[in-house]
C-alpha positions in Angstrom: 0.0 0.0 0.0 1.1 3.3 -1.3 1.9 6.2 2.0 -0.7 7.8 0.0 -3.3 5.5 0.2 -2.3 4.5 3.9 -3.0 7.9 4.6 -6.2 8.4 3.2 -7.5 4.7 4.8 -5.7 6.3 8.4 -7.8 9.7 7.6 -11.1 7.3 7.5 -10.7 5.1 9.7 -10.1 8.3 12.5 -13.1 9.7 11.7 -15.1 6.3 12.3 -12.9 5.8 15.6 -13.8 9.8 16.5 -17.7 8.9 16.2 -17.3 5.6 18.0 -15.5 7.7 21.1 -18.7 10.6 20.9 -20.9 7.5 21.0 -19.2 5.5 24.2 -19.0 9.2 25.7 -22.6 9.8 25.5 -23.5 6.2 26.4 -21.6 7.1 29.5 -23.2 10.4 30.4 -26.1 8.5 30.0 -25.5 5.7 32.6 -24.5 8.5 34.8 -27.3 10.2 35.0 -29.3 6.9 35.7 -26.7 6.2 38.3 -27.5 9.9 39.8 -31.3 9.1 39.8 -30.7 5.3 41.3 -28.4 6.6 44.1 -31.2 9.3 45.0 -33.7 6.5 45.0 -31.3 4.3 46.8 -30.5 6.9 49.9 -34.2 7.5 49.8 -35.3 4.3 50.7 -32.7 3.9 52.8 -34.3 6.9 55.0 -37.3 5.5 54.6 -36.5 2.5 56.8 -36.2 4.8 59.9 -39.0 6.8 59.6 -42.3 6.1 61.0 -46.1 6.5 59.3 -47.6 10.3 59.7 -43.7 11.7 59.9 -43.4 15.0 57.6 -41.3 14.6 54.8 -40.9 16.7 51.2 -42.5 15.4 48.5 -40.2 16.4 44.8 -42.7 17.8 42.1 -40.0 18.5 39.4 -37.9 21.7 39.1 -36.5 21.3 42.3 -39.8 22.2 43.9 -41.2 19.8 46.7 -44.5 19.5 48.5 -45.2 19.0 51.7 -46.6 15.8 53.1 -46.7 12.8 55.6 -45.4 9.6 55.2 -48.0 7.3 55.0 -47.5 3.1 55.0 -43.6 2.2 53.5 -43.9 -1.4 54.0 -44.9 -1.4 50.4 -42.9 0.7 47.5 -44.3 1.0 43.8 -41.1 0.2 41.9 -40.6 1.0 38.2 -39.2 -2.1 36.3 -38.9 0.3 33.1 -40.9 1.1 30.1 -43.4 3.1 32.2 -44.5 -0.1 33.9 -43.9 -0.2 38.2 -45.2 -2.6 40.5 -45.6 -3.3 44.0 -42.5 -4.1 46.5 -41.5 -4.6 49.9 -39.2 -1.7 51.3 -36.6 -4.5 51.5 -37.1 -5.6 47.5 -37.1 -2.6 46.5 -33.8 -1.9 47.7 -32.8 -4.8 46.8 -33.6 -4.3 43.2 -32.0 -1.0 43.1 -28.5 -2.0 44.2 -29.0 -5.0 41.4 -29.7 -2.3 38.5 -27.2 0.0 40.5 -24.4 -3.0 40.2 -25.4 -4.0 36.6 -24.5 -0.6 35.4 -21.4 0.2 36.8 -20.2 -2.7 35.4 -22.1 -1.4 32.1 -20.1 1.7 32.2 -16.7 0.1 33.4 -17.1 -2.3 30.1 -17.5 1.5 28.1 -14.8 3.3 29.7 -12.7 0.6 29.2 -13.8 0.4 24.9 -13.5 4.0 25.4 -9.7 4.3 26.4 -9.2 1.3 23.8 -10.8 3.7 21.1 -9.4 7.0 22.4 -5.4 4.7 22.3 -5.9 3.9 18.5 -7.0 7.2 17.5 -3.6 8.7 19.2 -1.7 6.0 17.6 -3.3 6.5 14.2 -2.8 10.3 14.7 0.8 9.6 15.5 1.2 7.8 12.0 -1.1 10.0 10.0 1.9 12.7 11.3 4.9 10.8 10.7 3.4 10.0 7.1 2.7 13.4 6.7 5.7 14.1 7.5 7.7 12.0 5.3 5.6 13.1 2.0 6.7 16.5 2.7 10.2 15.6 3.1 10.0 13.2 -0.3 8.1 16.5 -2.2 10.7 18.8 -1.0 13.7 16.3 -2.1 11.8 16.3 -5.5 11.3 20.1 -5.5 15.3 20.3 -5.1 15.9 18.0 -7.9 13.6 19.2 -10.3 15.0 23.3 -9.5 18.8 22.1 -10.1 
């Protein structure tokens, strides 16, 4: 393969590599913001287990406005399973089945971050080449320059 052709194929494959590390990146933000809402749900519950029926407590709305109310009956939790769908826990499976989704994706996002640093470790090395065969066609085009003006 020509340096020519290596470079064009090194110039393509960077850009694919560039969207596949915009693609891990966002995948991450993702699972950290679902991480953010399973902690909150998480320490919530955990509260919960200390508090006793009619004790006052903030309700959120959205926007970071809250409601005030009293805690009614927290043996049973309605837990959303996904897809809009939630059903009926105890306190305890409920917790349970939060530290399961919790666990599941913080190995989800160690698997990313590690493709991620694979990805980001090609593009430097494929920027490195791309360089040193830039590099080398200046050199060769200068060396021809040379010849052709003596």
């Amino acid at each position: 393969m020509s340096e020519e052709d290596e470079l064009r194929r090194l110039a393509v494959e960077l850009r694919i590599l560039q969207g596949t590390a915009e693609a891990l990146q966002s995948r991450i933000n993702f699972l950290n913001a679902a991480f953010a809402e399973l902690d909150y749900a998480r320490r919530t519950l955990e509260g919960l287990e200390n508090e006793k029926v009619d004790a006052p407590i903030f309700v959120p709305i959205g926007g970071g406005s809250y409601i005030k109310a009293k805690l009614g009956e927290v043996d049973k939790i309605v837990y959303g399973v996904g897809a809009g769908i939630a059903i009926e826990k105890t306190l305890k499976e409920a917790k349970e089945k939060v530290e399961s989704r919790v666990s599941r994706l913080e190995k989800t996002k160690q698997s990313l971050e590690q493709q991620l640093a694979q990805t980001l470790r090609r593009i430097q090395e494929d920027q490195d080449r791309l360089q040193e065969l830039s590099a080398e066609l200046r050199n060769r085009e200068r060396r021809e320059d040379v010849r052709a003006t003596s």
